[in-house]
DSSP file (Angstrom, degrees, kcal/mol; ACC not computed):
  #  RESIDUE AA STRUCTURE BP1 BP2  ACC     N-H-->O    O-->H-N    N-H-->O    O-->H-N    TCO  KAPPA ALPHA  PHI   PSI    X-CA   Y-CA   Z-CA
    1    1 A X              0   0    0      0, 0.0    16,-0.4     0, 0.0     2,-0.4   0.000 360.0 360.0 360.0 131.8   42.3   72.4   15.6
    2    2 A X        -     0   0    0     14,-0.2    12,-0.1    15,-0.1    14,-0.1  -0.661 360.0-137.3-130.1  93.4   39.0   71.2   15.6
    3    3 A X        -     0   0    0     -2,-0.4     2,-0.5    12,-0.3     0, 0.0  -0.112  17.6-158.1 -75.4 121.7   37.2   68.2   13.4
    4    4 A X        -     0   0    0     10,-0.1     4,-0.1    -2,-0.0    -1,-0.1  -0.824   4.7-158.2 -86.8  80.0   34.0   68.8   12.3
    5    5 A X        -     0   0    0     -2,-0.5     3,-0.1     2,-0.2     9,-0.1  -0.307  33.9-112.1 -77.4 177.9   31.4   66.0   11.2
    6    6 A X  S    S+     0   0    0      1,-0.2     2,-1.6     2,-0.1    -1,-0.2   0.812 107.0  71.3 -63.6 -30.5   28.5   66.8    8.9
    7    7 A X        +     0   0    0      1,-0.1     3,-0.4     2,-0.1    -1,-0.2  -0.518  48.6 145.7-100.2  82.0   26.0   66.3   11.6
    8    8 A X        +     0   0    0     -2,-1.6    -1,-0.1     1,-0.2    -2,-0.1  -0.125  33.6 109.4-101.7  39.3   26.8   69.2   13.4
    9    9 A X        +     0   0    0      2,-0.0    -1,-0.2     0, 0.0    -2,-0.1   0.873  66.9  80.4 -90.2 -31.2   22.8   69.6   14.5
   10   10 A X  S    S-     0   0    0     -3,-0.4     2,-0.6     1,-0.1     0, 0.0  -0.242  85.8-122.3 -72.3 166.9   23.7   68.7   18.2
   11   11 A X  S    S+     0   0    0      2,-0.1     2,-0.4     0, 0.0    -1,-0.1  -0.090  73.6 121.5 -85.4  40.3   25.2   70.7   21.2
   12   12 A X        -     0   0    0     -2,-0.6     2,-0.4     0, 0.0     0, 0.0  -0.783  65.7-128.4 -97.8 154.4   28.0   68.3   21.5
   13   13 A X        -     0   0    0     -2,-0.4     2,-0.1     3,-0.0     3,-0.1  -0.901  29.7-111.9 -68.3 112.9   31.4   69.8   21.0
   14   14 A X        -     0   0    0     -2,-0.4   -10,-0.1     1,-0.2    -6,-0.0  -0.334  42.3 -76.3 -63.1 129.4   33.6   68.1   18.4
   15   15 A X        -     0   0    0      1,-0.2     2,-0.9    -2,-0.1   -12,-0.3   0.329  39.2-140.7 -32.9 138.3   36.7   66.2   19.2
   16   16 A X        +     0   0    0    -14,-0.1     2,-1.4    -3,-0.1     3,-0.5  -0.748  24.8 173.1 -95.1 107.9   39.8   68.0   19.9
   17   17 A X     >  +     0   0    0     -2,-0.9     4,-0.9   -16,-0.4    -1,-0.1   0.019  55.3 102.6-104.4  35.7   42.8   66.6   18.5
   18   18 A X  T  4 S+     0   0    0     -2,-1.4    -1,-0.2     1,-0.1     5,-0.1   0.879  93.9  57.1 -95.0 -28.7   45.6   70.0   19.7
   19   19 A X  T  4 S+     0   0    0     -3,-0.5     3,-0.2     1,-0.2    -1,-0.1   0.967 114.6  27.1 -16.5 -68.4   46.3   66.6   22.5
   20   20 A X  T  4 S+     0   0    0      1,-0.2     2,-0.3    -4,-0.2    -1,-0.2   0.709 139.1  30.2 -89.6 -18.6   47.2   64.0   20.3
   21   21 A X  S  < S-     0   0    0     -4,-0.9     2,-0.4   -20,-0.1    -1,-0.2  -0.979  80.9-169.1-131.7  92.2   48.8   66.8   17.2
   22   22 A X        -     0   0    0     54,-0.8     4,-0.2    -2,-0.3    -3,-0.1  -0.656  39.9 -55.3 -94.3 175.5   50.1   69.9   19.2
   23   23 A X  S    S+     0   0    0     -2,-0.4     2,-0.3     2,-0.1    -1,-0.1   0.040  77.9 128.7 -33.9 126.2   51.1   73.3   17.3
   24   24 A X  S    S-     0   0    0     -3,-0.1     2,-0.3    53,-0.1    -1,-0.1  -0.801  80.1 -53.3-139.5-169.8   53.5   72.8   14.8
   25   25 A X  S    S-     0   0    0     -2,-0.3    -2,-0.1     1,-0.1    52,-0.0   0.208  83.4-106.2 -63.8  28.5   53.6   74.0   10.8
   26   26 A X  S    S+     0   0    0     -2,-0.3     2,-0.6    -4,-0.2    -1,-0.1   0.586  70.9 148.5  93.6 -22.9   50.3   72.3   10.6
   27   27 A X        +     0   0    0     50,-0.1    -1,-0.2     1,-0.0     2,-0.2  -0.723  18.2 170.2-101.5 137.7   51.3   69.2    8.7
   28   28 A X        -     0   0    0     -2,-0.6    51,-0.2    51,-0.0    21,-0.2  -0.500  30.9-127.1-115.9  56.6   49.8   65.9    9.0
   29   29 A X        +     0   0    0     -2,-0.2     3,-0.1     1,-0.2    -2,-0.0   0.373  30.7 168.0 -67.0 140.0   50.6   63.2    6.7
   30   30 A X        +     0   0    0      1,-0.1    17,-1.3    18,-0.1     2,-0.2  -0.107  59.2  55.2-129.9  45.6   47.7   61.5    5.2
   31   31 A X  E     -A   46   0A   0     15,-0.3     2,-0.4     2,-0.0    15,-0.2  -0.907  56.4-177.2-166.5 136.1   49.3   59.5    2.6
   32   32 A X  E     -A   45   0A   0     13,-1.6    13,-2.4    -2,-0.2     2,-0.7  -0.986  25.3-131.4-157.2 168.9   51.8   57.0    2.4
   33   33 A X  E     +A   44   0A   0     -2,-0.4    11,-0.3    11,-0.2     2,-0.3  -0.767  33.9 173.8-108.7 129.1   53.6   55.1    0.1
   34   34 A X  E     -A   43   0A   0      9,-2.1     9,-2.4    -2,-0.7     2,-0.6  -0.826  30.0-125.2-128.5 162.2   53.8   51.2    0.9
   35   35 A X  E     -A   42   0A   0     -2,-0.3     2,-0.2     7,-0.2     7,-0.2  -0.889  27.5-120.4 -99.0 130.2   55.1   48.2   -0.8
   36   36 A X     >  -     0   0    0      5,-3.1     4,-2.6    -2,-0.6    50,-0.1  -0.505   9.1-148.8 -58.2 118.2   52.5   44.9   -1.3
   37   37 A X  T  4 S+     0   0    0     -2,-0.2    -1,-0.1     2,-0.2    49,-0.1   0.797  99.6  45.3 -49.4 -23.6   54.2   41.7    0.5
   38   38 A X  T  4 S+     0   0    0     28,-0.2    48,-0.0     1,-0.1    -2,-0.0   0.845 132.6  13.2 -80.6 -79.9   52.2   39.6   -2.7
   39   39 A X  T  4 S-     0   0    0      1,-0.1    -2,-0.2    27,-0.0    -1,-0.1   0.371  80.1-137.3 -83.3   6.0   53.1   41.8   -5.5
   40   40 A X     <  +     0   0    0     -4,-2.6     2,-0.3     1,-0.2    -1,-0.1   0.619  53.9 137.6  15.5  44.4   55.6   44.0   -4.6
   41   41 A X        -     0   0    0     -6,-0.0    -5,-3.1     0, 0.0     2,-0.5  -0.580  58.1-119.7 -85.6 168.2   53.8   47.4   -6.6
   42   42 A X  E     -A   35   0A   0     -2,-0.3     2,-0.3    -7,-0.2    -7,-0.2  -0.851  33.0-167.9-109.8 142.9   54.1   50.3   -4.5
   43   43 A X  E     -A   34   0A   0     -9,-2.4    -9,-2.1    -2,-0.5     2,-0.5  -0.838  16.4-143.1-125.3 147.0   50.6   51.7   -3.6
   44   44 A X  E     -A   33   0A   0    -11,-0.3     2,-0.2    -2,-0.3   -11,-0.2  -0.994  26.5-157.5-116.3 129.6   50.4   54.8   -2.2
   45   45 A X  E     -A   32   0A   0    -13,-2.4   -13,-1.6    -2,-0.5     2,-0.3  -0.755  19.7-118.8-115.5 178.0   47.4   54.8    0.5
   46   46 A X  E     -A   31   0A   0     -2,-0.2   -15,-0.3   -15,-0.2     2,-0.2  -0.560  32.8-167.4 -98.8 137.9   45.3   57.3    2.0
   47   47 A X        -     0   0    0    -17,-1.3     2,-0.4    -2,-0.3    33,-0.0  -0.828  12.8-142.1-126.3 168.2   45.7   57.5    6.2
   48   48 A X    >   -     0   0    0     -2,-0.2     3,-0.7     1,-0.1   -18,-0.1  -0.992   8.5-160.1-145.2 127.7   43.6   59.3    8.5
   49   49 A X  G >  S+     0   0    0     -2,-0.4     3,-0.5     1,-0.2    -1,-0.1   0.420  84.2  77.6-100.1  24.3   45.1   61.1   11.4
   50   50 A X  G 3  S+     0   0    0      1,-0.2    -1,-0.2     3,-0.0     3,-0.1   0.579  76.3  70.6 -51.0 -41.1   41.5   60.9   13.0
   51   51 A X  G <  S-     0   0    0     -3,-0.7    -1,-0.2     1,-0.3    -2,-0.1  -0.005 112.8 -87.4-101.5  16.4   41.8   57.8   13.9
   52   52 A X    <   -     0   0    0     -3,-0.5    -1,-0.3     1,-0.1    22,-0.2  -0.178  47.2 -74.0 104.2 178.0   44.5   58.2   16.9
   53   53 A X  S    S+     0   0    0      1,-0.2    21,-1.1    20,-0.1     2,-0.6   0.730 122.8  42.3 -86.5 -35.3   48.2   58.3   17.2
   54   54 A X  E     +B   73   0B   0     19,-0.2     2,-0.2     2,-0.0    19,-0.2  -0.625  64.3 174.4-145.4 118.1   48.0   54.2   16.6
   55   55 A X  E     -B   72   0B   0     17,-2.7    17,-1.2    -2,-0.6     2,-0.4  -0.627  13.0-175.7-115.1 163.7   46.0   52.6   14.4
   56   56 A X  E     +B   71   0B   0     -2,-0.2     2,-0.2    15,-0.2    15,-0.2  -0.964  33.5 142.8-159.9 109.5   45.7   48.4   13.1
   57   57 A X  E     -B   70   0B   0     13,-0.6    13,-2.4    -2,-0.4     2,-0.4  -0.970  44.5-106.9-156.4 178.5   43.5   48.0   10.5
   58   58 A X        +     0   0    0     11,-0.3     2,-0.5    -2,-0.2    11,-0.2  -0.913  32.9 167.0-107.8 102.7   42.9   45.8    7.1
   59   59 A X        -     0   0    0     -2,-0.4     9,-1.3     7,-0.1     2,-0.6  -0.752  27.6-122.5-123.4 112.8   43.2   46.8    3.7
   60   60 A X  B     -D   67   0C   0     -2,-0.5     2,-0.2     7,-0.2     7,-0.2  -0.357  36.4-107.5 -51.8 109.8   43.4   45.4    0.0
   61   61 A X     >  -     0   0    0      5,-1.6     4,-2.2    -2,-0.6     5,-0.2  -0.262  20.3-137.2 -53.1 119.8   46.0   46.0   -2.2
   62   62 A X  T  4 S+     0   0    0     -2,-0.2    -1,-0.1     1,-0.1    -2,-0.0   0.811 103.3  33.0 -32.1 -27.3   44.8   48.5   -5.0
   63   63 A X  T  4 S+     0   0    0     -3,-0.2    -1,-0.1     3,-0.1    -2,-0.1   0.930 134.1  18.4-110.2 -53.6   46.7   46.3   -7.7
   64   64 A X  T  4 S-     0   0    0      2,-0.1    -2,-0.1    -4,-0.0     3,-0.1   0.536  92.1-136.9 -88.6  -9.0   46.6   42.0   -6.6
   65   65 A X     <  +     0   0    0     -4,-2.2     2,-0.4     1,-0.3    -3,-0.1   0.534  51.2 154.5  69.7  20.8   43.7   42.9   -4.3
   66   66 A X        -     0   0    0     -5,-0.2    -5,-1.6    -6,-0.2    -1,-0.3  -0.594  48.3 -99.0 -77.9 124.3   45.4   40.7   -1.9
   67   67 A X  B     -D   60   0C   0     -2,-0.4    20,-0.6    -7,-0.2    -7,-0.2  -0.088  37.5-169.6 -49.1 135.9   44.7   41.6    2.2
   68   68 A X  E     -E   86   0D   0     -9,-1.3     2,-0.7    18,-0.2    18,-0.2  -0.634  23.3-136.6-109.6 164.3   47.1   43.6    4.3
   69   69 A X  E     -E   85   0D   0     16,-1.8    16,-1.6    -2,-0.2   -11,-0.3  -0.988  30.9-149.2-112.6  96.7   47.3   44.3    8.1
   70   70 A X  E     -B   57   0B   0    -13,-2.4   -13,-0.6    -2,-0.7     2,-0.2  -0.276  14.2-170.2 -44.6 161.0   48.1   48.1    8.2
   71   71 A X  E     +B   56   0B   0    -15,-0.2    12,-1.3    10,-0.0     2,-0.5  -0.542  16.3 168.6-170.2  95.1   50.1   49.1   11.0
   72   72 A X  E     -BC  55  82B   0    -17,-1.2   -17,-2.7    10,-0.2     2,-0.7  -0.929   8.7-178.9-133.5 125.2   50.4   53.5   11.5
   73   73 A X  E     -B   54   0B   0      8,-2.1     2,-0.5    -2,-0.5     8,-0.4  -0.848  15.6-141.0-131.7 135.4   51.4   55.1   13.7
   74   74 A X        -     0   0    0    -21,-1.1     6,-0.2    -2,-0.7     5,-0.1  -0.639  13.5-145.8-106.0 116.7   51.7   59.0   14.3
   75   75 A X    >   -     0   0    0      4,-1.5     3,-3.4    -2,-0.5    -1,-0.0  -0.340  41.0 -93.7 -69.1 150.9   54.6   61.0   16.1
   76   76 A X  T 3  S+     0   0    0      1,-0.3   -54,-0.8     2,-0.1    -1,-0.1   0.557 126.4  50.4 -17.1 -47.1   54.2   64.0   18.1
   77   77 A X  T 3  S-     0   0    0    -56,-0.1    -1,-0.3     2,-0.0   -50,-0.1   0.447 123.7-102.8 -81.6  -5.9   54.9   66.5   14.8
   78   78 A X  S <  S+     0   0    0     -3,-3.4    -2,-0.1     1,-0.2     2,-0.1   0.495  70.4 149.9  98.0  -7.1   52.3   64.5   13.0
   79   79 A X        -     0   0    0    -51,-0.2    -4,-1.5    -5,-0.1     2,-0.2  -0.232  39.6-135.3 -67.0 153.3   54.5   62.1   10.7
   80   80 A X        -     0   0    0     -6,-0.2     2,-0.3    -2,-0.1    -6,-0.2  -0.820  11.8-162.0-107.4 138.2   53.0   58.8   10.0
   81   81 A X        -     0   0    0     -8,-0.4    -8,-2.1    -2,-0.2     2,-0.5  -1.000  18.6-168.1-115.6 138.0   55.1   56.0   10.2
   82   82 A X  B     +C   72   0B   0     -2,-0.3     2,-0.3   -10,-0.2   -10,-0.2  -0.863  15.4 174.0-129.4 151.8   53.4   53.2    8.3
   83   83 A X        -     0   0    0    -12,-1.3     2,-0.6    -2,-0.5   -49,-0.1  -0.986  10.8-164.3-149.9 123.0   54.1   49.1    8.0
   84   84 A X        -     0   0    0     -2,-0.3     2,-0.2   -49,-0.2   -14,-0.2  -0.909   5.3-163.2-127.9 143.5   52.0   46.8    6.3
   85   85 A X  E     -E   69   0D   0    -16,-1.6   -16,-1.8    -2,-0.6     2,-0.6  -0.610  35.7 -93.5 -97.3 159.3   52.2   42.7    6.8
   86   86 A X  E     -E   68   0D   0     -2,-0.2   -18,-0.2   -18,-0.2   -19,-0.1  -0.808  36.3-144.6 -45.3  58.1   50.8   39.9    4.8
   87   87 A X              0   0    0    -20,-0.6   -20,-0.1    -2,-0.6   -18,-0.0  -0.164 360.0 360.0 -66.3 120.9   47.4   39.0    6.2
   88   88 A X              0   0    0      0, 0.0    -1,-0.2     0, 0.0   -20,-0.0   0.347 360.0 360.0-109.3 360.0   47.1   35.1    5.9
């Protein structure tokens, strides 16, 4: 499998991710569904398996718009396991 930006005018080769993802059925998750530590609604947010096998990053909740610490990280077959903290 091979990811493709829009500026594909140079003669660089685009990352390969069959390393970090090898063959399987193909499936990747790029969504998961988390509960807010403020409000406790369930969000479902969007994950990007682009962005490595372990990823840290910060996020609003859709609904109290209160900050999160993300925390995802992606198994061998390509399943996301996903945790988000309280950012204070």
């Amino acid at each position: 499998m091979r990811l493709f930006s829009d500026d594909d005018d140079n003669d660089e080769l685009p990352e390969d991710l069959d390393d970090e993802f090898p063959l399987g059925d193909g499936t990747v998750d790029t969504e998961a569904m988390v509960v807010c530590p403020y409000c406790g609604e369930a969000v479902d947010i969007a994950i990007d398996p682009g962005g490595g096998m372990d990823q840290r990053y910060e996020e609003d909740c859709e609904v109290c718009c209160q900050p999160w610490q993300v925390h995802v990280t992606y198994g061998r077959e390509g399943q996301a396991a996903v945790t988000i903290t309280a950012l204070d």
